[in-house]
N, C-alpha and C positions, 0 to 999 in steps of 0.2 A: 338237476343241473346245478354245476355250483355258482355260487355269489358272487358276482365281481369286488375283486380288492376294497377295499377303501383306500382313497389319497393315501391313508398314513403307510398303507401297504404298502402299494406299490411305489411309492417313495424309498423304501425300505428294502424293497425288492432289485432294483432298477438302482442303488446309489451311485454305482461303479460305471454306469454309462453317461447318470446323471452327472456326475463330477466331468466324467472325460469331456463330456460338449458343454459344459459351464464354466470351465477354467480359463481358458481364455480371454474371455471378458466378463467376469463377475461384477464387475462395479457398476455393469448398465441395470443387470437383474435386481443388484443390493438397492440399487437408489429408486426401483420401480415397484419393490417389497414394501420400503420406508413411506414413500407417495400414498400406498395403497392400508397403511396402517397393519401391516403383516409384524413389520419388524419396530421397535421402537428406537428413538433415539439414541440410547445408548448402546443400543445393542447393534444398531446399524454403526457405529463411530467404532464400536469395537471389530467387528468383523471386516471393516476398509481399511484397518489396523495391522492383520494379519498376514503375513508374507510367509512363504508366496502364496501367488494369488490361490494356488489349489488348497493352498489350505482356508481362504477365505469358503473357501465350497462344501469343503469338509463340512467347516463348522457349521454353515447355514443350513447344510442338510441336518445334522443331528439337533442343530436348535429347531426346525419349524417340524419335524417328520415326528416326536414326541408327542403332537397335539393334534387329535382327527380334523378340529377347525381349521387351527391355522397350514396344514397341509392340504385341504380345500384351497384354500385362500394362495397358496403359494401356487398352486399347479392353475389355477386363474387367472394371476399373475402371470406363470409363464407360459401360458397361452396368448397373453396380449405383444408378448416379444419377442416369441415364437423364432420369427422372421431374420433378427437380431444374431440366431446361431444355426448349427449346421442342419440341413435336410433332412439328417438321421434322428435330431430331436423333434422335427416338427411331425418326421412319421411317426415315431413312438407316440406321442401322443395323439396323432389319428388314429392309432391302432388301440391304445390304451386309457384315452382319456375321454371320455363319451359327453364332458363341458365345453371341448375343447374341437373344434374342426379349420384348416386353413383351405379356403377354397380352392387358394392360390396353386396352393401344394400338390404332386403327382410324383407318385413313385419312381419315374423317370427320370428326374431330377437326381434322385438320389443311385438311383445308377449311373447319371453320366457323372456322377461325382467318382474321383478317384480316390483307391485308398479304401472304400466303403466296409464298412467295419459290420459284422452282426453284431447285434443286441444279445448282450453278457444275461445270463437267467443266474448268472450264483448270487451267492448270501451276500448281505451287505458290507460285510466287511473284506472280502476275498482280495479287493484290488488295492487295499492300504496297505503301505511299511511307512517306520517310521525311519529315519536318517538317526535320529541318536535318541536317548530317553532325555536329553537335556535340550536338543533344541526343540523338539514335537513338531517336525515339518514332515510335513505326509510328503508321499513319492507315491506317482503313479508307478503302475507296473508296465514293463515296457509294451506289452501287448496293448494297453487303456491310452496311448499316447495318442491324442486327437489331431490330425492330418487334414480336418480338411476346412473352411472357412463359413463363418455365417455369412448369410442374406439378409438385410434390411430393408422392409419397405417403404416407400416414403409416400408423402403426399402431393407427387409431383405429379403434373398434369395429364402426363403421358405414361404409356406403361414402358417398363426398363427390361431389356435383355438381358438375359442372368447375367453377362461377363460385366455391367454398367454397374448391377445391384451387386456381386462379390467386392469389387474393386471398391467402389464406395462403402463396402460394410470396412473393407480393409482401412480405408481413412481413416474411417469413423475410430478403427481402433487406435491409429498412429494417432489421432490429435487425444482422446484418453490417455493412451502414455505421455502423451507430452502434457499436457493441462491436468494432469490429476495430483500433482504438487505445487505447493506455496514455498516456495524456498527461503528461508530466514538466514540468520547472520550466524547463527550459533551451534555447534555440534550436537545439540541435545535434541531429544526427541519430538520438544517443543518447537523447534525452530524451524524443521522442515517435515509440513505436517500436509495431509489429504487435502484437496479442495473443499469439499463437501463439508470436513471438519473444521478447517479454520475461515473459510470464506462468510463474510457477514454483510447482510443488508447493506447498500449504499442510501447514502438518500440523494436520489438524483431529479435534477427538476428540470424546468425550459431555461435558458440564458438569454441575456441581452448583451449582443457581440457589440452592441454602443460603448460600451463599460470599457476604462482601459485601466490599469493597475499606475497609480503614483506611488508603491513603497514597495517594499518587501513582497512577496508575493503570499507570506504566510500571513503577514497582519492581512493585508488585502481582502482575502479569504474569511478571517476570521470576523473583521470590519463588516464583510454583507452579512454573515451567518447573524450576526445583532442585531441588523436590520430584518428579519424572518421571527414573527410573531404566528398567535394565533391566529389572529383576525386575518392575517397574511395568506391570503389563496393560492398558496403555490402549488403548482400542479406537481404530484411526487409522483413520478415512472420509476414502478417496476422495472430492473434487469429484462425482464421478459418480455416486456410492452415495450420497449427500446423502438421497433420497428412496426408498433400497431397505433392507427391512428388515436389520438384521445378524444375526450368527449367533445369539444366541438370542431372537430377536425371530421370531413368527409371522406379524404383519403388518406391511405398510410402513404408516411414518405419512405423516401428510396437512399436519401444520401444525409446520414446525420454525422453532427461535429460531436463530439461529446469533448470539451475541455476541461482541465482538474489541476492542480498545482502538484509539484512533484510528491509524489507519495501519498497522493491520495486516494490511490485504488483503479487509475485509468486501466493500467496492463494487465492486473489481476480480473479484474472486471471483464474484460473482453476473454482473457481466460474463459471465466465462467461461462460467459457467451461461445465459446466454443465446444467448453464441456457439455452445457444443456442442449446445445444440438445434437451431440453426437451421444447422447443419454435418450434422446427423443423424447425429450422431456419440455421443447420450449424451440422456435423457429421453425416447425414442422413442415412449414410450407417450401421451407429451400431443399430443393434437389442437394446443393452440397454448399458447405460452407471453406472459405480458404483465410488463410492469414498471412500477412508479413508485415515485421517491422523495419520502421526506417532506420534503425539500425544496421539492419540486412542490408536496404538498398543503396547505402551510405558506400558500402564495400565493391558496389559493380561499377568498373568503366569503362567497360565497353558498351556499344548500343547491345540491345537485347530485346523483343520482341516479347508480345507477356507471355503468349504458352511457353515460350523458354523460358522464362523467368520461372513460370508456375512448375513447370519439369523440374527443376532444380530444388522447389521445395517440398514437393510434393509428387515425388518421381514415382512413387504406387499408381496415382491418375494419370500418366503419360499416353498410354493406350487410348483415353475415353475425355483429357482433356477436349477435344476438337468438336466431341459429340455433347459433350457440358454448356461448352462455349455457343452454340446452335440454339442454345434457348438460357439467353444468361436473366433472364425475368427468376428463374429458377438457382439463383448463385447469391450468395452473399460475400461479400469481401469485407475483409477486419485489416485494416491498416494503421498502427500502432504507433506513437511516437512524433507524429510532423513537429514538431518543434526541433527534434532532434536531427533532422533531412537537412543536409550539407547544401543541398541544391534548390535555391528560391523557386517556387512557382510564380510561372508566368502565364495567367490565364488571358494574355492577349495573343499569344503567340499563337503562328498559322503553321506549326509543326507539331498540328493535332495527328495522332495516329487515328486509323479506321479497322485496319483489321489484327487480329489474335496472331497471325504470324509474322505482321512488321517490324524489323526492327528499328529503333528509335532509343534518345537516351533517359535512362530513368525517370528523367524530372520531366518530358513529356510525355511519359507509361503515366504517370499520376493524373498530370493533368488531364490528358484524355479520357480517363476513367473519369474523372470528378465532373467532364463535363458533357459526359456522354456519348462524346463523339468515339468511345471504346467500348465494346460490350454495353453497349446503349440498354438501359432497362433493368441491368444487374442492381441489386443494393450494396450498398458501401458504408460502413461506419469506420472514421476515421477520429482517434481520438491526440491529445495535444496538450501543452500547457499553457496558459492564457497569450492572450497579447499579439499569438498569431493572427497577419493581416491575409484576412479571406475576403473577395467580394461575399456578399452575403445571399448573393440570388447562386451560387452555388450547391449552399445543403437546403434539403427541405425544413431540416428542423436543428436549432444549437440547444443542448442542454448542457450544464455543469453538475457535475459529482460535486455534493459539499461534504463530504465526508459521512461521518457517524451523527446520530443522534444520541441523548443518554443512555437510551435503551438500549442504542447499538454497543455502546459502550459496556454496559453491563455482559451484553452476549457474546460480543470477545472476549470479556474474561473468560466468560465460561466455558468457551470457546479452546481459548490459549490455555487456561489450569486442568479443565476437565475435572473440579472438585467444585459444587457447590459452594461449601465452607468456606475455602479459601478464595475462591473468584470472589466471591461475596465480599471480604475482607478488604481484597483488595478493589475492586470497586470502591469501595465506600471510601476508603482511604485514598482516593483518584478524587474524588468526587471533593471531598473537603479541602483539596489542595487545590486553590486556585490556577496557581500556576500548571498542576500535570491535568486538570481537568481542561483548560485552554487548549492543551495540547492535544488531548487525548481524543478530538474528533475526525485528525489528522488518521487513519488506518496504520501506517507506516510509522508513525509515530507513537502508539499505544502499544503494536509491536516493541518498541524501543522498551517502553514504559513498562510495558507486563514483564519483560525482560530483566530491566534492573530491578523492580522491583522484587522479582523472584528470589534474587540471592537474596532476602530479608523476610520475606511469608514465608517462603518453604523451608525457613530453621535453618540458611545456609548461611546466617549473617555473622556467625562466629568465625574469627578470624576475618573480617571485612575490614574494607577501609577505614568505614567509620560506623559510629554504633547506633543511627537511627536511620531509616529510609529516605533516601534523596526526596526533599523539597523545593529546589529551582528546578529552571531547566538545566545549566551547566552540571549537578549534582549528577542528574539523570543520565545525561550522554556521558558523564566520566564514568556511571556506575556502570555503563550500557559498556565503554571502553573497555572496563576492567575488567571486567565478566568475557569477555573476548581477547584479552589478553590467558584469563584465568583455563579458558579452553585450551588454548595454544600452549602452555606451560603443558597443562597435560599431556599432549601431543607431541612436545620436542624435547620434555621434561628440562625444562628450564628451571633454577631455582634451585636446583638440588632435589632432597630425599619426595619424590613425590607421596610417599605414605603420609608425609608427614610434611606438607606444605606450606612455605613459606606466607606470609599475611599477605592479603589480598594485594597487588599495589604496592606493597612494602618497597623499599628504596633499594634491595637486591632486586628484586623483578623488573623496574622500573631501568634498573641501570643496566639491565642485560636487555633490555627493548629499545631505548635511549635511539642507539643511531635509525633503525627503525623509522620509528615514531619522529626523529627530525628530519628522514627522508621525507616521510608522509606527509608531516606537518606542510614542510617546505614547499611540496608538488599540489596541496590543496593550496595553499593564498595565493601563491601565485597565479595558479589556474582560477581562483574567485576571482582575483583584481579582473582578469583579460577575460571573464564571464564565458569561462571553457569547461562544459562538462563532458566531455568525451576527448578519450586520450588513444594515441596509438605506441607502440611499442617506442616507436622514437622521444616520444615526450615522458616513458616511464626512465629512460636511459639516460634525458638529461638532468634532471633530481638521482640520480644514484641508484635506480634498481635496472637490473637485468631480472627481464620478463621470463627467463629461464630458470632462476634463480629464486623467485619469490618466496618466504617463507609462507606457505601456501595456508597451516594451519590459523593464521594470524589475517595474509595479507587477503586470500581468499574469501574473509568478512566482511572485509574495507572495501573491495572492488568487485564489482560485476563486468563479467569479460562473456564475450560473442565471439562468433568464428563464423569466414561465410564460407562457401564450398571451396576456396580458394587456401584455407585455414588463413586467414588475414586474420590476428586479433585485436580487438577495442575493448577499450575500460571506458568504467568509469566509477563513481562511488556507489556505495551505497544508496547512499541519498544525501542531496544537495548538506542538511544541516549537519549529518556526519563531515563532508565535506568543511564545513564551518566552525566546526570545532575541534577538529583537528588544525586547520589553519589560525586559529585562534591560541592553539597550543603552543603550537611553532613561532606566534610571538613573542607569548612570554615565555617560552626559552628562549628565542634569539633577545629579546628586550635587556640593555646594557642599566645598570644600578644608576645612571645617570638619570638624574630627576628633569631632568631640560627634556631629554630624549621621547620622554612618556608622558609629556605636556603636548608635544608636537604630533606626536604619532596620535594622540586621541582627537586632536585638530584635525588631524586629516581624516580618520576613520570617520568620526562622529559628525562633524562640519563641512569637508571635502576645505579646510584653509592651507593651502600651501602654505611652508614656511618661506621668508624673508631673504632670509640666509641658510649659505649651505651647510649641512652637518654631516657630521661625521660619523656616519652612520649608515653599515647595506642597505639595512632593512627597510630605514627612512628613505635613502635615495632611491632605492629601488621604487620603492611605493608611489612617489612622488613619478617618477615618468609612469608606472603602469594606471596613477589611479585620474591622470589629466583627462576629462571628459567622460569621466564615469562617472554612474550617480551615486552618491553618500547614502539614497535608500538605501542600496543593494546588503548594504552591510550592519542594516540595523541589528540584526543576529548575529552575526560574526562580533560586534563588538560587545554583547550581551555576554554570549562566553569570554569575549577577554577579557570581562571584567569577575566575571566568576571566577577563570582560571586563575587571573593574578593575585585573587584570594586566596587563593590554593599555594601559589607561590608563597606569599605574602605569609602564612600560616605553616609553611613546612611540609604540603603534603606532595610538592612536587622533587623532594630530595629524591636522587639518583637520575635526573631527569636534569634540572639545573639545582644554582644555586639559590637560596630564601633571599628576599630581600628583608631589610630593616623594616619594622612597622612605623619609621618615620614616615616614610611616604604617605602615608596615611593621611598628614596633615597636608600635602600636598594635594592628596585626590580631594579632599573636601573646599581646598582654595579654589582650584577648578571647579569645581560642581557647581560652589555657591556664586562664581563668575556667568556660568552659564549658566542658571535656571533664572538669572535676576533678567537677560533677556533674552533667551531664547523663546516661541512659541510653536504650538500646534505638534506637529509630527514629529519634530527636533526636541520640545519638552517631555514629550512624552517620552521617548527613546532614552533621556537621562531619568526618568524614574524609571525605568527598569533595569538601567543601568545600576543604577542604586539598590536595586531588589536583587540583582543578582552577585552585588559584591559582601552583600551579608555581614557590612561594619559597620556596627553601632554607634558609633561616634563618627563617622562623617555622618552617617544620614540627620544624628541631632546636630549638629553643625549647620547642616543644608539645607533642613527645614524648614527654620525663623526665617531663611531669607525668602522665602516664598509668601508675597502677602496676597498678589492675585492670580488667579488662574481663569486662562480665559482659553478655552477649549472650544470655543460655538462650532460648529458645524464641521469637527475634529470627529468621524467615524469613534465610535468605544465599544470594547466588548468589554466583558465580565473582569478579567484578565487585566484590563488596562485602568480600570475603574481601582480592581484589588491591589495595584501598583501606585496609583494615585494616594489613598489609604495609607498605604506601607508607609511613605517619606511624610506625609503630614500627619497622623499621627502621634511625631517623636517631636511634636509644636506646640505647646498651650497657645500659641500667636492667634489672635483674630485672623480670619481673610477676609478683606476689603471686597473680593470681590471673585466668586464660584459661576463662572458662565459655562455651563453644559448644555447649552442651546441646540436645539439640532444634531446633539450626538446619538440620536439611535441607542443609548446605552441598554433603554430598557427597564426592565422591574428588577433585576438581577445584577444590575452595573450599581443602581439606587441601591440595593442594599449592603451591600458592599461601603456604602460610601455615608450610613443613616448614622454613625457616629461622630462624625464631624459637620453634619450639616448644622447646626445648633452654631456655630462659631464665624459663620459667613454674615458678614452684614447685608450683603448684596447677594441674592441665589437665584438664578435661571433653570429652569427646567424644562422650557417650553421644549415642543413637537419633539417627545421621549418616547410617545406610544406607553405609557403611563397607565396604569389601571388602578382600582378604588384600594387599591393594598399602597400603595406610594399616597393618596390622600390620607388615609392613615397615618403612614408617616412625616406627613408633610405635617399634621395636626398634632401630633405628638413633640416635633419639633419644637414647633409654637409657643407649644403650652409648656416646653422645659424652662426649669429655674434659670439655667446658664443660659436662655436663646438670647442672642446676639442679631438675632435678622430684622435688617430694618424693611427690608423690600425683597416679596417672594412673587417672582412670574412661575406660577403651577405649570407641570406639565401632566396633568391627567386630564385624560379623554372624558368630554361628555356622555353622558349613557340617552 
């Protein structure tokens, strides 16, 4: 009698049927290989690399079918997901695989399947051609072309009627194609990259919806993450645990807020959350899972009842909606964006819906779902940007995404480069900048950051704007600019000889983007002053674009654009500080050589001070009615780039774009400065030292300096960032300070040392309740004992042990 196969064999044997019923969704099999230590990381990132997807199949067969173990191990594997693809696979390995049995399974099945195909007995190789010797994409042969659909099972309570289990395997694949990219800003291969590949750790904890944002919303953010120590017990939730109770919690909750400032990973995140369901890798317990953003539901005006609502995005479950909706304990909802929802919720209102086929108008579909009185017992996670007003006895539970940790940091390099070496480099080079380190736990922002700084690690920096890697922020998002200009060039061949392409930014590029770029300018500050981030066709029309028209290689980076089944389209940027720096652009170019003009205007950005009298000036009067009753936080960033940019100006690098100004003004910014730091405090002080760190001239900041004798920060939030700004403007002072109060800033061990070269000059120093440990007594005592100390009275802020 002879031997049965070995795995490697019949692997070997079978490739050509194996590929047919694998190619359709290879990316649930690849990520359940990886789980199971089959395939390694790099080799799992190379193969969800592959296109098309049959050639991901290709490859996985001849990588694991080489090795008796790991061909064990694979047909192991796909005996647990079996379910996942067609009948015809689940019999083959009842017939073939003696590790392997589905109880579930009956040959029957696979006869009332249409289409049913025998099982291929040729050689391995019989069913491949290749399309060209230069691209190497395999092609089925037309007989091997797979017709019929996988089965999923799930862990739902009840058992599923094949036409419930097809249909939902069919989601299962529509949200994979939809959730299996991160789409970036830039034409490179970098930019719009696999989930799996670019997706990294968040760190997400519980919130306290008490908290309400007084500035910016990025300082805001950055302010608590300073506040989170060691000692600090914050509960970190897993992605995964999102919907499982924690350790003193009895029951899991049903309705979570998750809030995050823009671009810190809310949309992406919920992504994932959809992918790992439909991976069956994480939410196992929901029969099915759905999503929509308020983006979407911004676009509906008429009433609409939700199964029509859910038909229209989700038009595969039409059929089995009704019988979904019968047991929504078994349903998860992802509703993305409330910040962004045109329509106030009103949880007093007695125009709650009851049932899945009433109709009703959108902002009552919400509310009724949030309060139950809709698909009662469904879970909901509904994510946001802060400051939204919720009663609180609505979700079970509020968490906040705070971004990355260093280590997260580090793994999106590695992440974004895919080279050791270099992520490493640049890491390290992230890490020692104050300033892109600040940044850089923002997601969306490190995006930014790995961005620019690519054109300068990967050896692309010849021919660049300038000759060392961006150090501010303003550096960063011009370099981030110009690298997305430099794309566009490619694409429209802008510039001339593209072989042989003009300097990064050079003043020919710039002057053939010009009108552009003052559209764009123009349609961002304005839309900041009136605190509008979503735009429709009509508001592209009134700044100067036809939405028909858009030069897509370019403008297509700048804005993100939706369509609902209606094709209605909405914009909007990128993200908020792209927004803010491009409208910061548009100032200094519109900004007139008049020294009066650029005294006022920083009055009003910086102070919110109306002028007196009226000037002569659009951009002033304009600002002046848009910006009455708006807060001067808003714009602590927006006026951080206009003072970088006016650098730029100031320096010549904005030629073909405008005109330079004289470096007289120079002594002008430094009369202001030293006007304002003598009394300004708190939030407003702080805001001109960065001001200062981001105009990078040396001579106003020693100008500005000496006039600063005290600094009284007390119970002023400080991150690292704000501490290294602090630094920046007093150290260009031999001057004593009379008086250093960092009272109650939370700064930390990390803000202290940033700031352990000047403490020696303070006669008067505060420290208290800093969360301080025996490394700051160290320096406190090193201090002391310096030849130069100047302290005449030091309140410690290190913790007793």
């Amino acid at each position: 009698m002879a031997c049965s196969p070995s795995s490697s064999q019949l692997m070997q044997r079978y490739r050509e049927d194996l590929g047919k019923w694998l190619q359709n969704n290879p990316e649930l099999l690849l990520r359940w290989l990886y789980d199971h230590g089959v395939l390694s990381q790099a080799e799992y990132f190379n193969l969800l690399e592959k296109q098309p997807k049959l050639n991901q199949v290709v490859s996985l067969l001849e990588l694991v079918s080489r090795d008796k173990a790991r061909s064990e191990r694979f047909l192991q594997v796909l005996c647990k997901v079996q379910e996942s693809y067609c009948p015809e696979l689940q019999h083959w390995l009842e017939e073939n695989y003696s590790g392997c049995m589905n109880p579930e399974f009956s040959r029957n099945q696979i006869q009332a399947q249409p289409g049913n195909t025998k099982i291929s007995k040729k050689g391995p190789l019989c069913w491949l051609k290749f399309k060209s010797k230069t691209s190497k994409k395999y092609q089925l042969s037309e007989k091997a072309v797979p017709d019929g659909g996988g089965i999923q099972s799930t862990n739902g309570r009840r058992s599923q009627v094949p036409q419930l289990k097809v249909l939902l395997q069919s989601h299962k694949r529509s949200l994979l194609n939809r959730t299996s990219k991160i789409q970036g800003n830039t034409d490179d291969s970098s930019s719009c990259c696999h989930i799996e590949i670019r997706y990294t750790e968040l760190f997400i904890t519980t919130d306290d919806l008490s908290q309400t944002l007084s500035q910016h919303e990025y300082f805001s953010l950055a302010n608590r993450r300073a506040r989170i120590y060691e000692h600090n017990r914050y509960q970190k939730i897993p992605i995964k645990e999102l919907l499982s109770p924690l350790p003193f919690e009895s029951q899991k909750p049903h309705k979570i807020l998750i809030s995050g400032i823009a671009g810190i990973g809310k949309s992406v995140a919920m992504q994932k959350v959809l992918s790992e369901w439909a991976l069956g890798v994480a939410f196992r317990n929901y029969v099915c899972v759905m999503d929509f953003t308020f983006r979407e539901l911004n676009l509906i005006e008429n009433n609409i009842s939700l199964i029509s609502l859910t038909q229209s995005k989700h038009a595969h479950l039409e059929q089995v909606l009704q019988q979904l909706f019968n047991h929504p304990e078994e349903i998860l909802i992802v509703l993305d964006g409330l910040d962004e929802f045109r329509h106030s919720l009103d949880f007093t209102s007695k125009s709650d819906c009851i049932k899945v086929d009433q109709p009703a108008h959108v902002k009552d579909l919400v509310c009724s779902l949030l309060k139950g009185t809709l698909l009662g017992g469904a879970s909901i996670i509904v994510t946001t940007r802060p400051n939204i007003i919720i009663p609180p006895e609505v979700f079970d539970r509020n968490v906040i995404i705070l971004g990355f940790e260093e280590q997260q940091v580090a793994a999106y390099c590695l992440r974004f480069f895919r080279s050791q070496e270099l992520s490493k480099e640049v890491f390290e080079y992230i890490v020692k900048n104050d300033n892109l380190s600040g940044l850089s736990f923002i997601p969306l922002y490190c995006f930014i950051i790995c961005t620019a700084l690519s054109e300068f690690f990967r050896g692309g920096s010849q021919g660049s704007f300038c000759d060392s890697p961006p150090k501010t922020i303003t550096e960063v998002y011009r370099c981030y600019l110009c690298t997305i200009i430099q794309h566009h060039m490619r694409q429209e061949s802008l510039g001339g000889d593209m072989e042989n392409p003009p300097k990064l930014c050079s003043p020919s590029v710039l002057r053939a983007m010009k009108d552009v770029l003052w559209q764009l300018g123009k349609l961002a500050y304005y839309t900041l002053l009136s605190n509008k981030i979503l735009f429709y066709e009509s508001d592209l029309q009134d700044f100067g674009f036809d939405a028909n028209k858009l030069p897509t290689s370019f403008l297509n980076k700048i804005f993100i654009s939706i369509k609902d089944q209606k094709e209605v389209e909405m914009f909007s940027f990128f993200h908020m500080t792209v927004q803010e720096h491009l409208a910061a652009l548009y100032c200094v170019m519109a900004m007139s050589p008049n020294p009066a003009d650029l005294v006022v205007s920083l009055n009003l950005w910086c102070f919110g001070i109306i002028p007196q009298e009226m000037i002569n000036s659009e951009l002033i009067s304009t600002t002046v009615k848009m910006l009455m009753g708006n807060r001067w936080e808003n714009l602590q960033m927006f006026t951080r780039f206009f003072m970088g940019l006016l650098c730029c100006r100031i320096e010549g690098k904005l030629e073909g774009l405008v005109d330079g100004l004289s470096r007289d003004i120079l002594q002008l910014l430094a009369e202001w400065f030293k006007e304002k730091v003598r009394y300004e405090a708190n939030q407003k002080f702080l805001n001109l030292l960065h001001c200062l760190r981001e105009l990078q001239q040396k001579i106003v900041v020693e100008e500005v300096a000496p006039e600063i004798d005290e600094v009284n920060l007390f119970k002023v939030t400080l991150n690292p960032v704000d501490c290294s700004a602090l630094f920046y403007v007093l150290q260009h002072s031999n001057k004593k300070l009379k008086t250093l109060n960092l009272g109650y800033t939370n700064m930390g061990i990390q803000g202290l040392r940033r700031l352990q070269p000047l403490l020696h000059r303070c006669e008067i120093l505060y420290l208290r309740y800093n969360s301080l440990n025996k490394e700051a007594a160290i320096m406190e005592s090193a201090v002391l004992r310096s030849p130069d100390c100047q302290v005449k009275s030091l309140l410690s802020g290190v913790l007793a042990k």
